[in-house]
Backbone bond lengths (Angstrom), bond angles and torsions (degrees), N, CA, C in turn:
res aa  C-N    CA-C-N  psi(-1)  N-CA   C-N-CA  omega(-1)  CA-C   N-CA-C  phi
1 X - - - 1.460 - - 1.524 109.43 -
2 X 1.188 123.52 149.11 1.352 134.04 -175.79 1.233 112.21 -79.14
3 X 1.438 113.84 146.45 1.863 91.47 -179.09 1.225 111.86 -74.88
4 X 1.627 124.21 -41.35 1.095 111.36 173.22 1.223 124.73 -110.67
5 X 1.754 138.78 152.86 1.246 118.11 153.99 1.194 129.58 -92.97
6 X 1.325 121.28 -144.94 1.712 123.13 -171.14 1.474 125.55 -72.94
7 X 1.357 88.02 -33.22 1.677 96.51 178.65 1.862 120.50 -75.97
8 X 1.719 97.08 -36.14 1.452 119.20 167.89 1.627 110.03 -36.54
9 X 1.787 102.43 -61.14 1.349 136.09 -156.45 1.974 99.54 -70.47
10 X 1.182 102.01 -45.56 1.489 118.19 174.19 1.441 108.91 -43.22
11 X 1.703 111.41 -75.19 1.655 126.22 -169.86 2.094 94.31 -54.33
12 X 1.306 110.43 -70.01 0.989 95.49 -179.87 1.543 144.03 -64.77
13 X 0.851 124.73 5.80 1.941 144.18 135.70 1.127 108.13 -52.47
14 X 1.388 120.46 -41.38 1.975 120.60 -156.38 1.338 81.91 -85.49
15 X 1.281 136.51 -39.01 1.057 151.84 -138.84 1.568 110.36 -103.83
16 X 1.014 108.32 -34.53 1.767 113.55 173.72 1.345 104.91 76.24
17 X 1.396 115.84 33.92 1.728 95.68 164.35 1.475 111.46 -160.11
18 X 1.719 98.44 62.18 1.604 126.09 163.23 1.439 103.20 -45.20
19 X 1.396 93.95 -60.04 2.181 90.55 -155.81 1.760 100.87 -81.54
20 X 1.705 132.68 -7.22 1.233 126.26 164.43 1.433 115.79 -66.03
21 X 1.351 111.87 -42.13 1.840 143.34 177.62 1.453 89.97 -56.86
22 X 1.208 141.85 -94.27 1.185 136.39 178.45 1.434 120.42 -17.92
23 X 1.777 122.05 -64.74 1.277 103.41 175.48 1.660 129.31 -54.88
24 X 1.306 106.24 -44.90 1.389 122.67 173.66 1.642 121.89 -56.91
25 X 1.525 93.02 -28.06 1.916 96.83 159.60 1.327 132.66 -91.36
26 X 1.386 97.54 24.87 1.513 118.32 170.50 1.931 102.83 -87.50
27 X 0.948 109.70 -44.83 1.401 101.60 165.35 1.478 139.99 -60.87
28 X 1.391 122.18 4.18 1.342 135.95 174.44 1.834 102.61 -93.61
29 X 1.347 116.29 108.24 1.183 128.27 -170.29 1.595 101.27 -110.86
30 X 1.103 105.29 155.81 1.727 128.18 -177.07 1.866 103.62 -85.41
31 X 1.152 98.24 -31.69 1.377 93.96 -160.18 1.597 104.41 -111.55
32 X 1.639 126.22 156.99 0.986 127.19 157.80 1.362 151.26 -72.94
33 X 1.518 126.11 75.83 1.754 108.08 -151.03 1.512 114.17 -96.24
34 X 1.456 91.70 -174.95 1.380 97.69 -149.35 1.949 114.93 -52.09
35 X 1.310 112.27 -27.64 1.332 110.68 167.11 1.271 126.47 -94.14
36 X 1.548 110.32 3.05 1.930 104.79 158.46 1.081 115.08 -71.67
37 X 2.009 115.60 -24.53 1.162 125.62 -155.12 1.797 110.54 -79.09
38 X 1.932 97.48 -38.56 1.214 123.82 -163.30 1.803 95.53 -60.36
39 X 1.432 101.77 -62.40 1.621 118.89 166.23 1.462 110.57 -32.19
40 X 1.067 139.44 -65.47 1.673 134.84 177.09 1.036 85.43 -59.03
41 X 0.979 174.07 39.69 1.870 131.28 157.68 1.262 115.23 -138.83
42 X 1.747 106.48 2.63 1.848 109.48 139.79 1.395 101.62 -116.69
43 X 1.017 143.43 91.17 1.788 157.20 161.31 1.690 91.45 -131.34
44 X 1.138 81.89 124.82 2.054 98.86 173.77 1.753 96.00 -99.68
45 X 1.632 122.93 -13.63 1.606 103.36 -171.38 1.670 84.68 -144.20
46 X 1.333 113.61 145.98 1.555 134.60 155.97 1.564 97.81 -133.38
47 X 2.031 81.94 139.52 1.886 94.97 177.22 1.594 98.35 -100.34
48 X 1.181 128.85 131.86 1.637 131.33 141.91 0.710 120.49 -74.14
49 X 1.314 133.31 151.83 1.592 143.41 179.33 1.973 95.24 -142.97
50 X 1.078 107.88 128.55 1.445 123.48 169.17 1.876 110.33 -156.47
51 X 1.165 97.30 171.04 1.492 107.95 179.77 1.999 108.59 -123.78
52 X 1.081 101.40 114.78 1.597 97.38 -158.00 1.804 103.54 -83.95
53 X 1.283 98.54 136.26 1.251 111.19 -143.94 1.675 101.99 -81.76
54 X 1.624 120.29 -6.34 1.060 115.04 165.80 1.789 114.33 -81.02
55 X 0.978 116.67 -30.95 1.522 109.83 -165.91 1.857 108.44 -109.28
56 X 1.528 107.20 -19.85 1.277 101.30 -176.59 2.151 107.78 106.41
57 X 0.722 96.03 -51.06 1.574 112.98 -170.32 1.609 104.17 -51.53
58 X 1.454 120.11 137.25 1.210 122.52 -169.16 1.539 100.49 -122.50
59 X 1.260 110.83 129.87 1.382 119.16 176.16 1.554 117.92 -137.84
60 X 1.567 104.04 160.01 1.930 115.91 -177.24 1.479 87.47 -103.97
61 X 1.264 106.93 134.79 1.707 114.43 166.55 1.585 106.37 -162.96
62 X 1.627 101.59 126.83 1.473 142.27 -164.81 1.697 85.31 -65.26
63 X 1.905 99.51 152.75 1.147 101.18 -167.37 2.054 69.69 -155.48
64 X 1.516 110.57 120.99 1.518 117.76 159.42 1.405 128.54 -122.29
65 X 1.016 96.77 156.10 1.896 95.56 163.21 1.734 119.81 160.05
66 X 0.949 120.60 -179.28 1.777 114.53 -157.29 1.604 99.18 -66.89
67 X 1.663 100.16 130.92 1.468 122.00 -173.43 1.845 100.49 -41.39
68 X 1.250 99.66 111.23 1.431 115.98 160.05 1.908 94.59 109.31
69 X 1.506 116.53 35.59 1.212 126.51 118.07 1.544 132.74 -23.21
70 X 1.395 97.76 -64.08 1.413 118.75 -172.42 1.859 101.51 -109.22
71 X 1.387 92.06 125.48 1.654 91.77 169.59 1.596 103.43 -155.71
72 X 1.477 103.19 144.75 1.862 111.14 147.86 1.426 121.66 -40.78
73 X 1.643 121.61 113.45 1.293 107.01 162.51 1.651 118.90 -102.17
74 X 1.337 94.13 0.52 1.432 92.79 -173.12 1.885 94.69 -160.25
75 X 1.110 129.34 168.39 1.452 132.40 159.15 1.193 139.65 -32.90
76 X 1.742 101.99 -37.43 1.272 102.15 163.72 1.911 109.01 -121.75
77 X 1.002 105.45 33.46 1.851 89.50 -151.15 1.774 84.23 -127.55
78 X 1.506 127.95 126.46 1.563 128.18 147.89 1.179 129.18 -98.79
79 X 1.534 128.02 113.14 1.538 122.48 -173.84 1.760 101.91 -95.21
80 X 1.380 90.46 130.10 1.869 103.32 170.85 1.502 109.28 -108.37
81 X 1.328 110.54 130.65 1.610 128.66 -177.04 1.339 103.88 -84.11
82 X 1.026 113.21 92.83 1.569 111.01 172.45 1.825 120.74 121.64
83 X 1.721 138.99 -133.56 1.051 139.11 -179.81 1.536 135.63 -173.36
84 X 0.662 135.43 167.18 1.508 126.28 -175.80 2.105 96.79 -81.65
85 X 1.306 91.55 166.60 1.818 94.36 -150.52 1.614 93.99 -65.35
86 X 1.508 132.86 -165.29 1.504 123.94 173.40 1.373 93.92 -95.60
87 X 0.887 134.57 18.85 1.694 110.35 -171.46 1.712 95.44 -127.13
88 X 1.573 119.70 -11.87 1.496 127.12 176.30 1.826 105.79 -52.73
89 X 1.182 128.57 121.11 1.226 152.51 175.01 1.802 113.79 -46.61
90 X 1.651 111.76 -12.71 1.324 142.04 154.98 1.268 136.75 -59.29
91 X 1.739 92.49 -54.98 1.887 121.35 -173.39 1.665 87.47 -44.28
92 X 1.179 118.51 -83.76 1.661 103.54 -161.48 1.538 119.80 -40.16
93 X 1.058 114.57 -20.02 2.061 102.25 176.83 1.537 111.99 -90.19
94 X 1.765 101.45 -16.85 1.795 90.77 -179.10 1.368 86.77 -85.25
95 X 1.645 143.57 -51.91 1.395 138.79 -133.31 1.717 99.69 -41.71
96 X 1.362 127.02 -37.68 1.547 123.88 -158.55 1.591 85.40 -134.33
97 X 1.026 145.40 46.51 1.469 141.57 173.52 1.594 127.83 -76.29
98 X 1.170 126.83 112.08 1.103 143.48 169.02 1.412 129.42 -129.61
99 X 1.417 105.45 123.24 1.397 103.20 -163.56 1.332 129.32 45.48
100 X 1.590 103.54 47.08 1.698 107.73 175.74 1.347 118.87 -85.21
101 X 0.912 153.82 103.64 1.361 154.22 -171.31 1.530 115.13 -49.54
102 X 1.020 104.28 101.70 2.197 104.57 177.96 1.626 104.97 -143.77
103 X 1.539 79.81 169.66 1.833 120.59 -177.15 1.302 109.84 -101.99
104 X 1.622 96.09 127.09 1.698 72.94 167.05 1.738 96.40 -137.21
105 X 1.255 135.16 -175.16 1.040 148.74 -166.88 1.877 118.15 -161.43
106 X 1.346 117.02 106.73 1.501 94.36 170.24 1.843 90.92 -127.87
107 X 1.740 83.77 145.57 1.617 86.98 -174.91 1.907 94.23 -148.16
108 X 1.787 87.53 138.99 1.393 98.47 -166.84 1.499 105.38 -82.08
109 X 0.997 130.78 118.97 1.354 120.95 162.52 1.848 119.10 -63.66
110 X 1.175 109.15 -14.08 2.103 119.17 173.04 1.327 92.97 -65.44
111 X 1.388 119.58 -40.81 1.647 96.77 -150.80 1.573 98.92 -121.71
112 X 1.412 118.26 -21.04 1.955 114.17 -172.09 0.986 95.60 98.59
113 X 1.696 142.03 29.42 1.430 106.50 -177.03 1.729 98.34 -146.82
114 X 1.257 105.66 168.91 1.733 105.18 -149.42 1.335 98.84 -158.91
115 X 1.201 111.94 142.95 1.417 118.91 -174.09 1.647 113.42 -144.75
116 X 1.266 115.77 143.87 2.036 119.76 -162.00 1.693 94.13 -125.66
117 X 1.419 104.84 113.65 1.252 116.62 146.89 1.400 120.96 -109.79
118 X 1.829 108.41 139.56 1.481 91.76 -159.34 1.757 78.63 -149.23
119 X 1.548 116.04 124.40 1.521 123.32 -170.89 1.929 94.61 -161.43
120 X 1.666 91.19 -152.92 1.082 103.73 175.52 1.617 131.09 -114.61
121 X 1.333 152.71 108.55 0.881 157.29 -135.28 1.975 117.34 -111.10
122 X 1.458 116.97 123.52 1.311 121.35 -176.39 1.823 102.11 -124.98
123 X 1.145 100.23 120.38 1.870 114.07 135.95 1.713 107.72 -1.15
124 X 0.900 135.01 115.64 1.699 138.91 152.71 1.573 116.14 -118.88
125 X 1.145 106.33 141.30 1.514 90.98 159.60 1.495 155.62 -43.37
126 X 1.317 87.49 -20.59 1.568 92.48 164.22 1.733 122.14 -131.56
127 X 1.580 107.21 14.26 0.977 124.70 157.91 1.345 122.60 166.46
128 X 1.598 142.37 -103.77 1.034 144.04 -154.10 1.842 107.80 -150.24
129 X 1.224 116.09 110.71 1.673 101.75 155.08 1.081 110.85 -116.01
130 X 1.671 108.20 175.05 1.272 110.36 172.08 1.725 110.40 -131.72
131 X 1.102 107.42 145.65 1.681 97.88 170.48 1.312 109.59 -97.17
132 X 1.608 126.73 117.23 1.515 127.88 -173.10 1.049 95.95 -79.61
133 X 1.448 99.67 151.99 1.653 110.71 176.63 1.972 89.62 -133.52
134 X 1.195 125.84 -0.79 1.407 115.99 174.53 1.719 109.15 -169.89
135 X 1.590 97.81 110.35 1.683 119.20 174.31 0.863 135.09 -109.21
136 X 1.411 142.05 109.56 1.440 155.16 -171.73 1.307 130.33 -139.13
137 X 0.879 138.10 130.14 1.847 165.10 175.87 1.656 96.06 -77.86
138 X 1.557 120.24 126.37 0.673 115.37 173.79 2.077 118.05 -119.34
139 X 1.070 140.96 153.18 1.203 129.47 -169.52 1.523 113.18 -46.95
140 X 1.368 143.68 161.05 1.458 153.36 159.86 1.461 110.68 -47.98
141 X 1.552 134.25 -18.16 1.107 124.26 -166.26 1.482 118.87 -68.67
142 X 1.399 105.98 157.25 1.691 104.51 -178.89 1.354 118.23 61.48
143 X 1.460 127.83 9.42 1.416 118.12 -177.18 1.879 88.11 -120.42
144 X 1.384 95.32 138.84 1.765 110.31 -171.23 1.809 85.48 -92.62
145 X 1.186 92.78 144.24 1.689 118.56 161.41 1.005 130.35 -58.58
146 X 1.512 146.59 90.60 1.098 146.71 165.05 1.399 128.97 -83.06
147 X 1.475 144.01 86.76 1.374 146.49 -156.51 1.932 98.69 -67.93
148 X 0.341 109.16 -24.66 1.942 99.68 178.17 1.405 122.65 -179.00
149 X 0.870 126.57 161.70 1.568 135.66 171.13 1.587 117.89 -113.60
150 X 1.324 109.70 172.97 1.590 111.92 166.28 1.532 90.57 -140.75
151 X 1.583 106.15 159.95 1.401 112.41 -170.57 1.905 92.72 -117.58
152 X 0.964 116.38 124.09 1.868 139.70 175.76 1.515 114.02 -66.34
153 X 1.211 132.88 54.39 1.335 107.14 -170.29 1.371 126.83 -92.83
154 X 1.527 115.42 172.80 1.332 117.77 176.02 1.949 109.34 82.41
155 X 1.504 103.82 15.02 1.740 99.07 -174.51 1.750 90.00 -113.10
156 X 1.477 111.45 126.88 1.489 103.12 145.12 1.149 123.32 -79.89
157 X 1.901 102.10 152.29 1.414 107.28 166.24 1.893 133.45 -43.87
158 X 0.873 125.95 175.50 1.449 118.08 136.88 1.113 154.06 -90.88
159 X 0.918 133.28 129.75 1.347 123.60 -168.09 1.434 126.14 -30.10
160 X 1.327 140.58 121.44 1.299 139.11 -154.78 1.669 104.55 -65.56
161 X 1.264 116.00 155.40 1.626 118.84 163.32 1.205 84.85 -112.68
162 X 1.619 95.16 144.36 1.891 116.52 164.67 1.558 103.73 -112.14
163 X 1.430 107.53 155.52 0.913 103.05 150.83 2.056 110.82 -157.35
164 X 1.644 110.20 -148.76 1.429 88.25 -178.65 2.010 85.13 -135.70
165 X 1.446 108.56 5.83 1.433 109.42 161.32 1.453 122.41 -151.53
166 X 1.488 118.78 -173.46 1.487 87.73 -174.40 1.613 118.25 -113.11
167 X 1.181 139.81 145.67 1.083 147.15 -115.94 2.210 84.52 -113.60
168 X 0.950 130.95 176.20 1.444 135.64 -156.33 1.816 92.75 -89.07
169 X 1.157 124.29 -60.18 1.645 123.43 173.82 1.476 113.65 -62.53
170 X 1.429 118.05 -20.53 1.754 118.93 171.88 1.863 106.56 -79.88
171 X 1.225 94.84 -30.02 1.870 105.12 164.86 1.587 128.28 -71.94
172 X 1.468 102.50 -15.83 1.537 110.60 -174.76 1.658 88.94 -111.48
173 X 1.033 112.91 -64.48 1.660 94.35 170.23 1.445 127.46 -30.35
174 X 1.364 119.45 -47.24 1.503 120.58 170.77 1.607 121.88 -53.35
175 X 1.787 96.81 -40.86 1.165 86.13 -165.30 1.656 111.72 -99.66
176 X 1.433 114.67 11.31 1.493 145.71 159.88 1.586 94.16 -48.25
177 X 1.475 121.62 -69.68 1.334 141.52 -159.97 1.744 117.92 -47.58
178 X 1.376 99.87 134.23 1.561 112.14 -177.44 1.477 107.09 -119.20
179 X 1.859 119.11 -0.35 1.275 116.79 167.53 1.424 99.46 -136.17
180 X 1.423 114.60 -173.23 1.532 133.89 151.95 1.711 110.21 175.34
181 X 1.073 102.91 176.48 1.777 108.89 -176.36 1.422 93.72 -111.94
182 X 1.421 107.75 164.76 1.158 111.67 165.45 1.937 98.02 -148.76
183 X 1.652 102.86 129.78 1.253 118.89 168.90 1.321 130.29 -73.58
184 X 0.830 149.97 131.32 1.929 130.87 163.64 1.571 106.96 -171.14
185 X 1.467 96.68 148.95 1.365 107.94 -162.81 2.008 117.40 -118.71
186 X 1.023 120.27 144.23 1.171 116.50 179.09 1.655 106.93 -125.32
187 X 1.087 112.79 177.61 2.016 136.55 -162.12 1.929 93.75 -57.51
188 X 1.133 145.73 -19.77 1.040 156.04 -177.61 1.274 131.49 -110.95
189 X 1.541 114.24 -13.17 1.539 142.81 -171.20 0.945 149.26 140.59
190 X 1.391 144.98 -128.13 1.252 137.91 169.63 1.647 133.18 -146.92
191 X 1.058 134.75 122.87 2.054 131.22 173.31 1.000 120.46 -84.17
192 X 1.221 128.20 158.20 1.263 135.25 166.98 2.024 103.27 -128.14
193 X 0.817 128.83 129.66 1.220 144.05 -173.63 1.984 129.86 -132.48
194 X 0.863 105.03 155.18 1.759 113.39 -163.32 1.574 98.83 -120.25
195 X 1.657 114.48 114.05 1.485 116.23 161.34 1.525 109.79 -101.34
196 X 1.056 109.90 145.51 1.723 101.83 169.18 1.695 112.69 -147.43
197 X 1.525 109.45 150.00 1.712 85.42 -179.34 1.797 79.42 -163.54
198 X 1.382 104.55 164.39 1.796 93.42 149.51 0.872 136.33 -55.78
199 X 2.194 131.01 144.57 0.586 118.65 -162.86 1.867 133.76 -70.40
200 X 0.906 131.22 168.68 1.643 120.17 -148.71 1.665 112.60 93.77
201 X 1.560 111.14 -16.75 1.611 82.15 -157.91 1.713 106.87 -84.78
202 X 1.442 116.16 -8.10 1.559 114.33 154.55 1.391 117.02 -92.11
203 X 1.437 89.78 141.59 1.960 86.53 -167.14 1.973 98.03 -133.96
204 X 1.199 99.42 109.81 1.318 104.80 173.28 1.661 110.88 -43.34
205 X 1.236 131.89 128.62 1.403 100.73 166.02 1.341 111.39 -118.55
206 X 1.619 128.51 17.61 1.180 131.61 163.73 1.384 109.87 179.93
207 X 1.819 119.45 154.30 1.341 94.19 -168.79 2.035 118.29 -69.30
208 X 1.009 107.68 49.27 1.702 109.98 172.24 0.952 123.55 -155.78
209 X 1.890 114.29 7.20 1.097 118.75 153.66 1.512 120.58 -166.80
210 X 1.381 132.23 168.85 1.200 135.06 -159.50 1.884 117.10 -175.63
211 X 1.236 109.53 132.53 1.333 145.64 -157.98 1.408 122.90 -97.60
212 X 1.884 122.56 105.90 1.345 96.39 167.23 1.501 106.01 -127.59
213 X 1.363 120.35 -164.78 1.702 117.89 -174.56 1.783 103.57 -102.13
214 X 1.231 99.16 135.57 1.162 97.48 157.89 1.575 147.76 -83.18
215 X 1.363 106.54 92.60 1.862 110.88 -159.72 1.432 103.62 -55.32
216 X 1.307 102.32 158.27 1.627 116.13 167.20 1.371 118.76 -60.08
217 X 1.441 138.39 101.66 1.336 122.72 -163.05 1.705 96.39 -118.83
218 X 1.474 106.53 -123.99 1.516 104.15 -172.23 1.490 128.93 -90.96
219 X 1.422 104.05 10.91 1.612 133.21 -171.86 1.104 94.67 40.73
220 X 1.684 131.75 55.69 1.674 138.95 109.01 1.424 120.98 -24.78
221 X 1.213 98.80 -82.63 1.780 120.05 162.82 2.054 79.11 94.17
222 X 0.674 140.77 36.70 1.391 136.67 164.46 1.450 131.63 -64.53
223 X 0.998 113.28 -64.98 1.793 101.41 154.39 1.348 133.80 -60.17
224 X 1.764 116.94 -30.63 1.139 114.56 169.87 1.621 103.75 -75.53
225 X 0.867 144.83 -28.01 1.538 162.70 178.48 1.613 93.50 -48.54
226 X 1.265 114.18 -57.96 1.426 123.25 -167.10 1.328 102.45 -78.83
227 X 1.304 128.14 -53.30 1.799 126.55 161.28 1.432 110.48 -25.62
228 X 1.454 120.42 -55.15 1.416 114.60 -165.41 1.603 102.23 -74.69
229 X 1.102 134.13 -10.29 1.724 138.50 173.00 0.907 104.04 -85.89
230 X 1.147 122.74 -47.46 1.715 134.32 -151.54 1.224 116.48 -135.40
231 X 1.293 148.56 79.06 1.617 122.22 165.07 1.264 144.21 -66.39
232 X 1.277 110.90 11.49 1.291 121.31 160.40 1.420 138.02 -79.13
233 X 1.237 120.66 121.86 1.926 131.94 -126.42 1.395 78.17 -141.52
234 X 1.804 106.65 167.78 1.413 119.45 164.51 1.903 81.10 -155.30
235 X 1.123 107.36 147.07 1.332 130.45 158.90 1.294 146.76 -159.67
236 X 1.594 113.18 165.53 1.882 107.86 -125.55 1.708 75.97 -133.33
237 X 1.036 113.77 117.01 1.773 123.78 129.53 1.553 141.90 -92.95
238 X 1.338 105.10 117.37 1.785 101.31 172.85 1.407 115.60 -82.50
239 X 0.878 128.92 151.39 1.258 138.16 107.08 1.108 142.86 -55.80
240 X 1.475 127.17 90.69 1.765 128.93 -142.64 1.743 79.17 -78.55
241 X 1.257 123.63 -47.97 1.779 106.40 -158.13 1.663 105.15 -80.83
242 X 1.177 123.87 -26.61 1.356 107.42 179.74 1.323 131.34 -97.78
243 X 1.560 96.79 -38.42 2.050 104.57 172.25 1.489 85.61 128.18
244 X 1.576 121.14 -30.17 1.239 102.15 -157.63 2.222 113.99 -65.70
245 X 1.214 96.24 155.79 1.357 108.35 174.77 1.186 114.57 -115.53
246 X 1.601 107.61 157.82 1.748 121.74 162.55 1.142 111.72 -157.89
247 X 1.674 113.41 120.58 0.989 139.45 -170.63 1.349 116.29 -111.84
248 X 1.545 120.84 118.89 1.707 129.17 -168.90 1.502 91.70 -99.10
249 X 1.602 102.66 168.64 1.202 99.26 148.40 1.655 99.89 -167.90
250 X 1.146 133.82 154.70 1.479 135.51 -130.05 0.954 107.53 167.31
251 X 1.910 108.50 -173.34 1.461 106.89 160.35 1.753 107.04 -129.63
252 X 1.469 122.73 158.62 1.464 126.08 -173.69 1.676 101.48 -116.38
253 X 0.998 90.88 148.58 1.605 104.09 167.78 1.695 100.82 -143.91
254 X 1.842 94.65 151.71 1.544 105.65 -168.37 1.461 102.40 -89.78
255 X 1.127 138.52 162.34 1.335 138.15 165.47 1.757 122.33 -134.34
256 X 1.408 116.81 98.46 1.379 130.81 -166.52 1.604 100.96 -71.28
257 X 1.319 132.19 108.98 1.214 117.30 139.44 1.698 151.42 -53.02
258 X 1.027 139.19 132.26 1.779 122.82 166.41 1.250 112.14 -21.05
259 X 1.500 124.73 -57.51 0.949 128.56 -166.08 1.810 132.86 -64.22
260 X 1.275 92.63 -19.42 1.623 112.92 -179.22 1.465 93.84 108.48
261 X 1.059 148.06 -4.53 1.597 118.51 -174.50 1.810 99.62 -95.70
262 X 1.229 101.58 149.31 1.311 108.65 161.08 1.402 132.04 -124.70
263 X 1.632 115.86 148.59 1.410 104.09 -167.17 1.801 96.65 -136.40
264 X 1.554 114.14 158.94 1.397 120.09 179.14 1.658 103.92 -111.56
265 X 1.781 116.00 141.42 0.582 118.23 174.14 1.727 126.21 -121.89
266 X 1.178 134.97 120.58 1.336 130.64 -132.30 1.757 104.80 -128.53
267 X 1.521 105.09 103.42 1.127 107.39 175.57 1.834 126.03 -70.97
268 X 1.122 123.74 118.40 1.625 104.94 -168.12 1.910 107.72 -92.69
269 X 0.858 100.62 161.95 1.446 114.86 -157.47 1.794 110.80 -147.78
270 X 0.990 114.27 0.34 1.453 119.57 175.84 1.924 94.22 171.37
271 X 1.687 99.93 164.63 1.395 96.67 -153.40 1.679 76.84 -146.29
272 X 1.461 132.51 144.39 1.903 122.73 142.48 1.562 90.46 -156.00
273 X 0.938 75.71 134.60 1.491 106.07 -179.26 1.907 115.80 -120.62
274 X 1.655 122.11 117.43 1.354 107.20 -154.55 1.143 87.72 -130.31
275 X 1.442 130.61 111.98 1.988 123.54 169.01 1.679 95.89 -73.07
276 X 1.629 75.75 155.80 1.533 112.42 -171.94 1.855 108.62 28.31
277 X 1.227 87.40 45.80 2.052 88.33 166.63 1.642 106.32 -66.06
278 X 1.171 115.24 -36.23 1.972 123.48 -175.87 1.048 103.86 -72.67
279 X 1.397 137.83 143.27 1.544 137.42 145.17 1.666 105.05 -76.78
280 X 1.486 109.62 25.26 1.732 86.88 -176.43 1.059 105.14 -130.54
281 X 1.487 122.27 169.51 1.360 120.53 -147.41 1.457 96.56 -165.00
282 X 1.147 118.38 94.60 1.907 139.36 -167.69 1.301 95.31 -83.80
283 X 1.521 121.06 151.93 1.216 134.27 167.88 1.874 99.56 -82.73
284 X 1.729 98.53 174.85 1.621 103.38 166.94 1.304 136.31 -11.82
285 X 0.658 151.04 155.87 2.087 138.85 167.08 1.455 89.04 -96.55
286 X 1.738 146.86 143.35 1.183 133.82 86.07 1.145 128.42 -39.72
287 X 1.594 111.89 126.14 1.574 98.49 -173.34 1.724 111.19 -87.50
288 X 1.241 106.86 -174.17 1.952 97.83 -174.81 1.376 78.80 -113.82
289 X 1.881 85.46 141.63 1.277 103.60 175.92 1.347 115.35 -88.25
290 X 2.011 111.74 29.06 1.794 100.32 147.35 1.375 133.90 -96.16
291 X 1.827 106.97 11.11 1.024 117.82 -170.48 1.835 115.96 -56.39
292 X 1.054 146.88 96.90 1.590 111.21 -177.17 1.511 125.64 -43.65
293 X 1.132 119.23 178.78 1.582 135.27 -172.68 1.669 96.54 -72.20
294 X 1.150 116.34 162.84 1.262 143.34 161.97 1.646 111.00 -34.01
295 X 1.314 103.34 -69.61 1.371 132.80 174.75 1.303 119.11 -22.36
296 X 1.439 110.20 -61.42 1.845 137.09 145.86 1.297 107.67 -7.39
297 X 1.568 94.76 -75.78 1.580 92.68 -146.24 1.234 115.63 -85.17
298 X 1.778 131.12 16.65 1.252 125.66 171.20 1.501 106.50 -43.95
299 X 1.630 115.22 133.66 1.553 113.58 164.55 1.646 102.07 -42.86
């Protein structure tokens, strides 16, 4: 697989930093080593991101359970113990999955650090692997500090609310938020990715759609890369103190200013929102001090 494709290749041209993108895409490895491996196998949460191949719709959906859930069995191969919940908007594309194309992402909030496996994914008997075909570590920036968790057990979720926009507390929740994932898929497969900023920096701007900035990151340009191919997105909010989730799914488009800043704008198209779906339960956020100021992130 190429490191980058067309859309990647696109943003970064507009962008002026092809030959920086290149060095920095020297770090996307095929294979799993021994400390990507070490890294999965205390993660209590991995996000998937896929686009389910019956309906089209691309979504991020949280996947937990006791550290070493998720492990390397081989160089390129990750076995997951277990599944996304039955009521996750996902469950139907893994239930019979073969060769589904996904993203995945697990990122520690203890330490700032985050790691993207992104391959192909099959059904097992006792849960889910994937064969990676592309692994990378990405810098600490934009991810807030979380000093520990506790794990909740023995509570079911609630029953999911659907909807097809978002309701006035699914709007204050968003704009509550100092993280989220974002899913999206291109002609070859699929990412899963981590935005983070202070809170404010997603701003609902009506219930059917909502806006955030795009920070300066590793001039990859990979998800936005995949936006310009594809606009079809899925995205994941936690709630670090309650468990609860909300999961969009839509389509995004990037938006270049004169000025150099860029911002995404995200049409929603289905809405579920599930309290206490997580058994986990994060302490405070420190935020990172690469977040920009407030000021910034006016739409």
């Amino acid at each position: 697989m190429e490191t980058y494709h067309t859309g990647s290749r696109t943003v970064q041209d507009r962008v002026g930093v092809r030959e920086f993108a290149d060095h920095v895409g020297q770090i996307i490895g095929q294979g799993i080593k021994p400390v990507a491996a070490a890294f999965l196998e205390i993660q209590p949460l991995l996000i998937l991101g896929a686009a389910d191949p019956a309906t089209g719709k691309v979504w991020a959906s949280p996947l937990t359970g006791t550290p070493g859930f998720v492990r390397a069995t081989g160089p390129h191969q990750i076995s997951i113990t277990g599944a996304t919940r039955p009521t996750d908007p996902l469950t139907p594309a893994l239930a019979g999955a073969h060769d589904l194309p996904v993203g995945t992402i697990a990122l520690d909030p203890r330490t700032r650090r985050r790691m993207r496996v992104d391959g192909r994914l099959r059904r097992t008997a006792t849960g889910l692997a994937i064969e990676a075909e592309r692994v990378f570590a990405n810098c600490p920036k934009y991810i807030q500090r979380r000093e520990s968790y506790e794990t909740i057990a023995d509570r079911e979720p609630a029953p999911p609310l659907r909807g097809t926009e978002l309701t006035t507390t699914q709007a204050e929740f968003i704009t509550a938020a100092d993280t989220f994932f974002l899913a999206t898929v291109h002609e070859h497969g699929a990412d899963a990715s981590h935005r983070g900023g202070n809170p404010g920096f997603v701003q609902p701007t009506s219930p059917r759609e909502l806006t955030w900035p795009d920070y300066a990151g590793n001039a990859m340009f990979l998800s936005l890369g995949n936006l310009l191919t594809d606009p079809r997105a899925g995205l994941l909010f936690l709630d670090w103190n309650t468990g609860t989730t909300l999961q969009l799914t839509g389509e995004a488009r990037p938006e270049f200013d004169a000025d150099g800043e860029r911002r995404v704008r995200f049409a929603v198209t289905e809405v579920v929102e599930t309290a206490a779906a997580l058994p986990l339960r994060w302490s405070a956020p420190e935020y990172s001090p690469a977040n920009p100021t407030p000021a910034r992130q006016a739409p």
